[in-house]
C-alpha positions, 0 to 999 in steps of 0.5 A: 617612940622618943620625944627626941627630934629626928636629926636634919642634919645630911648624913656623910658621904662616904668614900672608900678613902674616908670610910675610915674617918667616918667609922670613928666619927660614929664612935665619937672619935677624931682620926687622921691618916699619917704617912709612916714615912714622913710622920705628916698627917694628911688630910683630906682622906687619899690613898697615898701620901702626897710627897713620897707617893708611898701607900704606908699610911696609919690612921692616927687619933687627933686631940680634937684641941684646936683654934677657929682660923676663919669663919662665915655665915652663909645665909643665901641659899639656905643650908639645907638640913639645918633650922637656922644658918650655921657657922662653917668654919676652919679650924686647925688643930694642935696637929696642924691639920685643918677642917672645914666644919661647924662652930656650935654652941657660941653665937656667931658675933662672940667667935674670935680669931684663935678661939680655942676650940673642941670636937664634939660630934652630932647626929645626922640623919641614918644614925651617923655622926659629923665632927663639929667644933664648941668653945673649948671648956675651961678657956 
């Protein structure tokens, strides 16, 4: 048996529309969905592309280079699954999309505005992964 502490963190819930995205967030890797007809990439996960209404979707690897657009420290109730308050941010990436996630490894009163950001990924419980953001390396 590990001395590694068991992850906390709630593992997704996955809907058939973003069982995709998930699929590669336990590989380690950062997908969007693109329309083939407007070369516009969607997020969130949906079926169709929501200007021409067209089921000719791809899914498309992201840079997972982006900057912090907002953020906060929600303290009240706590989250559950985490040891202390987490920062929940949004970022936008280089693509333009933007995602609701967690900035780790910076203490909340260092983040900037436009703070240059990466992905990384961290378990959850039932050996899944989450996409969250650090302090881009070499910034």
């Amino acid at each position: 048996m590990s001395n590694e502490e068991k992850p906390t963190r709630l593992a997704p819930i996955v809907t058939p529309d973003a069982k995709f995205f998930w699929e590669a967030a336990d590989r380690e890797e950062l997908v969007c969905q693109r329309s083939r007809a407007t070369g516009k990439f969607l997020f969130p996960p949906r079926p169709m592309c929501p200007e021409t209404h067209s089921l000719d979707i791809e899914v498309a690897p992201l840079s997972g280079r982006g900057k912090v657009v907002s953020w906060v420290k929600p303290v009240h109730p706590p989250a559950f699954g985490f040891k202390e308050p987490p920062t929940v941010a949004v970022i936008e990436l280089e693509e333009g999309v933007r995602f609701v996630t967690n900035v780790i490894d910076i203490a909340f009163e260092d983040i900037t505005q436009d703070m240059p950001v990466e992905v990384c990924f961290v378990p959850t419980m039932n050996n899944h992964k989450v996409p969250v953001f650090r302090p881009a390396e070499g910034k």
